[in-house]
C-alpha positions as CSV (number, residue, x, y, z in Angstrom):
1,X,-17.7,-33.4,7.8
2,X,-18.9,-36.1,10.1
3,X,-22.5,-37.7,9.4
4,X,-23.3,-36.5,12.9
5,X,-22.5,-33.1,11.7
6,X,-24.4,-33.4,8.5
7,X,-27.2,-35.0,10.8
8,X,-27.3,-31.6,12.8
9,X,-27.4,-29.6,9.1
10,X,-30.3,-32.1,8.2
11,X,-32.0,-31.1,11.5
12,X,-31.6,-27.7,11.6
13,X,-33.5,-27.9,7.6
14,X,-35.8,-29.3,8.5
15,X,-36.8,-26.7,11.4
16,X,-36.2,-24.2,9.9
17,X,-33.5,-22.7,11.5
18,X,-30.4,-23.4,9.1
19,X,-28.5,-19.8,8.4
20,X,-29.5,-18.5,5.0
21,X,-26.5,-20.0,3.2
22,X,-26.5,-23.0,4.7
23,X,-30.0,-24.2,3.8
24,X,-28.9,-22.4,0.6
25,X,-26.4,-25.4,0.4
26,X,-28.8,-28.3,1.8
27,X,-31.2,-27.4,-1.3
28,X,-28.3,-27.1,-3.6
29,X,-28.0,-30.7,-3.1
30,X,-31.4,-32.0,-2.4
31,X,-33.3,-30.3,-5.7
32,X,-30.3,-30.5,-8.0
33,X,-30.2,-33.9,-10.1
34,X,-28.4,-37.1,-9.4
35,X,-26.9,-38.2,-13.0
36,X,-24.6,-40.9,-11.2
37,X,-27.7,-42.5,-9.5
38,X,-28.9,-43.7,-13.5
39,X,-32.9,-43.3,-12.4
40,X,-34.7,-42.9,-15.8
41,X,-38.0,-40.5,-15.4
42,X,-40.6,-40.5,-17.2
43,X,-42.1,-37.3,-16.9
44,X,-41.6,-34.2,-14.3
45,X,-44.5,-35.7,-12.1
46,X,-42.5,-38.7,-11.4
47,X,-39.4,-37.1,-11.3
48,X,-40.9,-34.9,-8.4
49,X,-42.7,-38.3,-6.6
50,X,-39.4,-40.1,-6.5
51,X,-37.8,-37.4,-5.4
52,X,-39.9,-36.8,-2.4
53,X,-39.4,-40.2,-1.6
54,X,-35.6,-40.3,-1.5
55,X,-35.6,-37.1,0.6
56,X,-38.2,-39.5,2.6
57,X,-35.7,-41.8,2.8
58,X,-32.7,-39.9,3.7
59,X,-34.1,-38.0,6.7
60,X,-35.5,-41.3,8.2
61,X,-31.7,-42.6,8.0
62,X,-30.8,-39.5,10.3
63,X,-33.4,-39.9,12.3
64,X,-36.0,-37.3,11.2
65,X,-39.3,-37.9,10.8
66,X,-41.7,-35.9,8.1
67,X,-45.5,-36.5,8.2
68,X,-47.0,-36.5,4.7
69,X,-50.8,-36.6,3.9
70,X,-49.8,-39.7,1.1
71,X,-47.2,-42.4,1.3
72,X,-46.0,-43.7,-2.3
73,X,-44.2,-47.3,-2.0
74,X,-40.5,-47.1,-2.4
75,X,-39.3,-49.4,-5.4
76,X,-36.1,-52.0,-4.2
77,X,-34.0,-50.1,-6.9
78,X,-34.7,-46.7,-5.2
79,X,-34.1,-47.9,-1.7
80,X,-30.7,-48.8,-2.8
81,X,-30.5,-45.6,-4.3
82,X,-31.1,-43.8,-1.7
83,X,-28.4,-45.4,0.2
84,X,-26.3,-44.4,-2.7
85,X,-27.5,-41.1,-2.6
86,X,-26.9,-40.6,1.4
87,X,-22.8,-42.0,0.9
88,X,-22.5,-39.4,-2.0
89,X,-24.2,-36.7,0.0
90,X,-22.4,-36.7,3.0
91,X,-19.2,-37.0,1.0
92,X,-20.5,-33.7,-1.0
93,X,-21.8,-32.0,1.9
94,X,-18.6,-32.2,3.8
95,X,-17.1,-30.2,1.1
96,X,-19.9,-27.9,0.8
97,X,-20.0,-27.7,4.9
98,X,-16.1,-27.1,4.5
99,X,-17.3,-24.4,1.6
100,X,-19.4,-22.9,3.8
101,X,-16.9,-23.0,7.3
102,X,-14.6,-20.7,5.1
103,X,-17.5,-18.5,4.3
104,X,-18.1,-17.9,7.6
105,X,-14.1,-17.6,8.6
106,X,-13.2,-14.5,5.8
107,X,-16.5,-12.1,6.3
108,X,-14.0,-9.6,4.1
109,X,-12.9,-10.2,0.7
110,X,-10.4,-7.6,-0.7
111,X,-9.9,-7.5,-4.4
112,X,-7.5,-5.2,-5.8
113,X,-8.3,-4.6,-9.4
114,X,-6.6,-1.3,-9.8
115,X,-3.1,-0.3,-10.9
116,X,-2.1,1.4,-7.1
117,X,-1.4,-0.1,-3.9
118,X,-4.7,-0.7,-1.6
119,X,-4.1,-0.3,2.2
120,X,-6.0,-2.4,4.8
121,X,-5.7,-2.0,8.3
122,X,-7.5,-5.3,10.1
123,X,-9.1,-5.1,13.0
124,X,-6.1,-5.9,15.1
125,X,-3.8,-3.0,13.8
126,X,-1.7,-4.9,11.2
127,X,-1.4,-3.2,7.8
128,X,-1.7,-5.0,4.8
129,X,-0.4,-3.4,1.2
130,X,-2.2,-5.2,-1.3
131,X,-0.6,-5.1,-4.7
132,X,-2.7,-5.1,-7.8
133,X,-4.1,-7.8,-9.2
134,X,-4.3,-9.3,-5.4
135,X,-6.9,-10.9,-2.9
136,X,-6.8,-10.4,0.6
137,X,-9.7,-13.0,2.7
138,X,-9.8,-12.0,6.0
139,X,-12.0,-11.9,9.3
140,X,-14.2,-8.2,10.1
141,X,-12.8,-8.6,13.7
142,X,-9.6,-11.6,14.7
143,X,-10.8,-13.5,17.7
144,X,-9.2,-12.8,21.4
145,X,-7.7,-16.4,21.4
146,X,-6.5,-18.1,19.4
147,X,-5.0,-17.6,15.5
148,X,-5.2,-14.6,13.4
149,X,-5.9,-16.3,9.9
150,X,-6.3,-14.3,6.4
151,X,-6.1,-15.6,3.1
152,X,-4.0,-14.6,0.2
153,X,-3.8,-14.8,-3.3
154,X,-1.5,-12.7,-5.6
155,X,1.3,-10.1,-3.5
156,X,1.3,-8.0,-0.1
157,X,3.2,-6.7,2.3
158,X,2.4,-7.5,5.5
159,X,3.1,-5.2,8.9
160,X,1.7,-7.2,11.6
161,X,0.9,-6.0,14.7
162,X,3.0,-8.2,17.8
163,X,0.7,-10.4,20.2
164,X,2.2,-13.5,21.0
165,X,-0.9,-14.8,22.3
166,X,-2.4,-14.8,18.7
167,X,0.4,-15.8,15.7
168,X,-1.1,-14.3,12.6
169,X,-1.1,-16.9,10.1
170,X,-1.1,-16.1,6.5
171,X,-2.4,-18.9,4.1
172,X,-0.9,-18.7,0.6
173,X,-1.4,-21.4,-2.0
174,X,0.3,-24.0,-0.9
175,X,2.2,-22.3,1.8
176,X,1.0,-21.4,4.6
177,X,3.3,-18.6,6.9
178,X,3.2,-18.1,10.8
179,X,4.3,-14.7,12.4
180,X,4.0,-13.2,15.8
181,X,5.0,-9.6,14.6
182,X,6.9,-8.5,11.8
183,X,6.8,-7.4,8.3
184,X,7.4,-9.4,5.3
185,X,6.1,-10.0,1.8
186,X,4.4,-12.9,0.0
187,X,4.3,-13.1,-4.0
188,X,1.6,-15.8,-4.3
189,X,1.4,-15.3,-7.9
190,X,2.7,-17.2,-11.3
191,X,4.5,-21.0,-11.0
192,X,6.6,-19.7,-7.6
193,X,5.8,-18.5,-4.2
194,X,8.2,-16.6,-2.3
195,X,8.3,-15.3,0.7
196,X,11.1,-12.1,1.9
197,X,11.0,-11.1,5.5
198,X,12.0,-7.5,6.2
199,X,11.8,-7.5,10.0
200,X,11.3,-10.0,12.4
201,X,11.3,-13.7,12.0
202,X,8.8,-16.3,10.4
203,X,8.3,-19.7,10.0
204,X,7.1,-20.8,6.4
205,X,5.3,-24.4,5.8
206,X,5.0,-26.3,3.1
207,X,1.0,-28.1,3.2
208,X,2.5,-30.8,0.5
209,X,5.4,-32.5,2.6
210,X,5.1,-30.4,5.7
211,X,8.2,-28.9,5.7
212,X,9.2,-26.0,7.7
213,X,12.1,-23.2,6.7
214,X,12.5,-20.7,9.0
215,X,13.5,-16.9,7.8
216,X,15.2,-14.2,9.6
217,X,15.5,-10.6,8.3
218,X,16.6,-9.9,4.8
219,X,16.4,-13.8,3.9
220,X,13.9,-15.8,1.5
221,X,11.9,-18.9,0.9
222,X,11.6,-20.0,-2.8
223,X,8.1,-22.5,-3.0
224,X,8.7,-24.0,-6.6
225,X,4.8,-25.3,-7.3
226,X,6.2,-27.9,-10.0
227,X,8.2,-29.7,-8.0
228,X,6.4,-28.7,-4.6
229,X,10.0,-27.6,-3.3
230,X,10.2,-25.4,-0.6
231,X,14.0,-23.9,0.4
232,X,15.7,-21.0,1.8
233,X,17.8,-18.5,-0.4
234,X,21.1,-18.0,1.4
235,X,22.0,-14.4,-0.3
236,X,20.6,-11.4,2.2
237,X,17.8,-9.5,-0.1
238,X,19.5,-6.5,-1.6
239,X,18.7,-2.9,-1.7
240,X,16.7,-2.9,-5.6
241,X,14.7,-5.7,-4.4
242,X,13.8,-4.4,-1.0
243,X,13.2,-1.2,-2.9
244,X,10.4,-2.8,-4.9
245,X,8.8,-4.6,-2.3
246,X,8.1,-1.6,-0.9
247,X,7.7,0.6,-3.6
248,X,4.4,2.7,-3.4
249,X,3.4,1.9,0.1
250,X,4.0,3.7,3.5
251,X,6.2,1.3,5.3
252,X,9.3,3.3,5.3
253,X,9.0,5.8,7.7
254,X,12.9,7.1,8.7
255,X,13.0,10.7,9.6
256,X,15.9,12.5,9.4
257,X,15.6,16.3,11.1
258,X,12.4,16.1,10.3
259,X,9.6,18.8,11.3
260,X,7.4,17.4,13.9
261,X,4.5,18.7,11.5
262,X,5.6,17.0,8.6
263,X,6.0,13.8,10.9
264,X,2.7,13.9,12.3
265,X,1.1,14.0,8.8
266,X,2.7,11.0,7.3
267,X,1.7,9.3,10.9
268,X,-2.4,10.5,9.9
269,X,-1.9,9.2,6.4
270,X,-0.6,6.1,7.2
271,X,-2.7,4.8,10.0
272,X,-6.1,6.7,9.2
273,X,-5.7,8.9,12.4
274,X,-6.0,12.6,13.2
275,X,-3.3,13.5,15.3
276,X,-4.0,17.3,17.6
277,X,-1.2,19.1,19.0
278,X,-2.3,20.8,22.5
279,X,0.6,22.9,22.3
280,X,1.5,24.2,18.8
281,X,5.2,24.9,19.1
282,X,5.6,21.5,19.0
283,X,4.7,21.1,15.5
284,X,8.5,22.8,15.2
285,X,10.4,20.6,16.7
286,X,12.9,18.4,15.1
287,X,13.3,14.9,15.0
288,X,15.6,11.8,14.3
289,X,14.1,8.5,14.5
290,X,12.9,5.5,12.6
291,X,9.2,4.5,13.0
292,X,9.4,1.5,10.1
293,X,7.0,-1.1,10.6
294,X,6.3,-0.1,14.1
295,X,2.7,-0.3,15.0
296,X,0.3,2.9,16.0
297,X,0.7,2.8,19.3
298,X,4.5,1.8,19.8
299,X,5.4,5.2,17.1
300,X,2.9,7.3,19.3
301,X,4.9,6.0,22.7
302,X,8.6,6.9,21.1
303,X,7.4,10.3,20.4
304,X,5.5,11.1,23.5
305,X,9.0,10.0,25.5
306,X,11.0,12.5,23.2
307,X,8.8,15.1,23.4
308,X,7.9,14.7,27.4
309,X,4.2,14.9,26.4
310,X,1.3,12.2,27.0
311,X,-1.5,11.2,24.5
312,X,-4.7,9.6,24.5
313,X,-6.8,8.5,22.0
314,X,-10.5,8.1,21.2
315,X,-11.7,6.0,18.1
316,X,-8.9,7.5,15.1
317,X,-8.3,11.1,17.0
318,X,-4.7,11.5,18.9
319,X,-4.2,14.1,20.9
320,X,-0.7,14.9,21.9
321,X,-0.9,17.4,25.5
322,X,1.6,18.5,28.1
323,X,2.1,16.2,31.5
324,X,-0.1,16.7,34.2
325,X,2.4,18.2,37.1
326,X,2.1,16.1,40.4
């Protein structure tokens, strides 16, 4: 944080307008005691006086005036300490600005504490399968521009929603893994991070030496945290490991003459939807095709062009209806 920055902070105290947990921080700081600073106190009166006087101090070095009814005369040593105290403060409120930044960034914190699979669907579409024992930080609502950025610790797997506009970013340790729409799995969790795209492509970073390996389907990055290594496993991922990646989710969803019916309700259980059917004989008919890690929309477009119907939804209802005849 820049001391015009923490100037602003400062500023906005001392108005009264800082947000609730930012003047949380600003006190955090300004009551809390300075060990480093070595001023010996000889009783809570003074304690309170000399504080008041290096608070004083500090707002007249960013340019804030305070009008008190009684001045107290500032000691050489404190002066000097108050300098002190200003360096170590701005240094110590960057971080707890930076603290504060990421607050505001992840408004949602997922914690999965359970022994089953949690689903989240963010506000863009993608759908997150958070394993146990995982965290998922993450905005309420993704911006219009610009990155989609959540934060994970532990393992997911990730169906992300394609909008090239707006790479969804996924920050992991020390990784940090860029999409534009696929689905993949990160296991953030123990010595190694590893990263095993299913669909798609990626690009995986390294924040320690900034190296980049890039994954297409069925490949994998190995981050060794020891050694701060970051490379690509060669071998395609087999069938047992893709098999428990997505074990206990709803990402596989291959139908094979399958009822329409029975389609539709794995469709309403994966996506939160409720899905109507204007004209009930449809719910017979039989169907072929392979909806895996294909958003809402994109499934709902493949079946409406089989079926030579047209939809339209409103909030989480779908309603499926003949073609208007021209």
């Amino acid at each position: 944080m820049s001391e015009s920055e923490f100037n602003q902070m400062l500023s906005r105290y001392h108005k009264g307008e800082s947000p609730t947990e930012e003047k949380r921080l600003i006190e955090e700081w300004l009551d809390s005691p300075n060990p480093k600073a070595g001023i010996p106190f000889v009783n809570q009166a003074e304690r309170d006086r000399i504080k008041q006087n290096l608070k004083e101090s500090i707002y007249s070095k960013v340019g804030i005036r305070i009008s008190i009814r009684k001045k107290f005369h500032i000691p050489a040593l404190f002066k000097v300490a108050a300098s002190i105290l200003l360096i170590a403060v701005l240094s110590f409120g960057g971080y707890k600005y930076y603290e504060y930044s990421e607050i505001k960034k992840f408004e949602a914190v997922v914690t999965n504490s359970g022994n089953q699979i949690r689903k989240i669907i963010l506000s863009d579409g993608s759908i997150i399968w958070l394993k146990p024992g995982s965290q998922l930080k993450h905005p309420k609502n993704f911006k219009r521009t610009g990155e989609r950025i959540v934060d994970l610790s532990g393992e997911a797997l990730f169906e992300i929603e394609k909008d090239s506009s707006r790479p969804f970013v996924v920050h992991s340790g020390e990784l940090t893994t860029t999409v534009l729409g696929t689905s993949f799995n990160i296991k953030a969790s123990g010595e190694n991070i590893e990263v095993v795209v299913l669909t798609g492509k990626v690009s995986v970073t390294s924040l320690n030496n900034k190296k980049i390996v890039v994954l297409l389907p069925e490949e994998k990055a190995l981050y060794i945290t020891s050694s701060k290594e970051l490379a690509m496993e060669n071998k395609a991922v087999i069938e047992p490991v893709k098999s428990e990646i997505i074990k206990g989710t709803e990402y596989n969803m291959k139908f094979n003459d399958t009822r329409m019916d029975e389609i539709i309700n794995r469709i309403e259980g994966k996506f939160d939807v409720d899905i109507k059917l204007e004209d009930e004989t449809l719910s017979d008919c039989i169907l072929t095709a392979d909806f895996t890690s294909q958003s809402l929309i994109k499934t709902l477009d493949i079946i409406s062009k089989v079926l030579s119907v047209e939809y339209k939804i409103d909030n989480n209802k779908v309603i499926f209806k003949a073609k208007d005849k021209k």
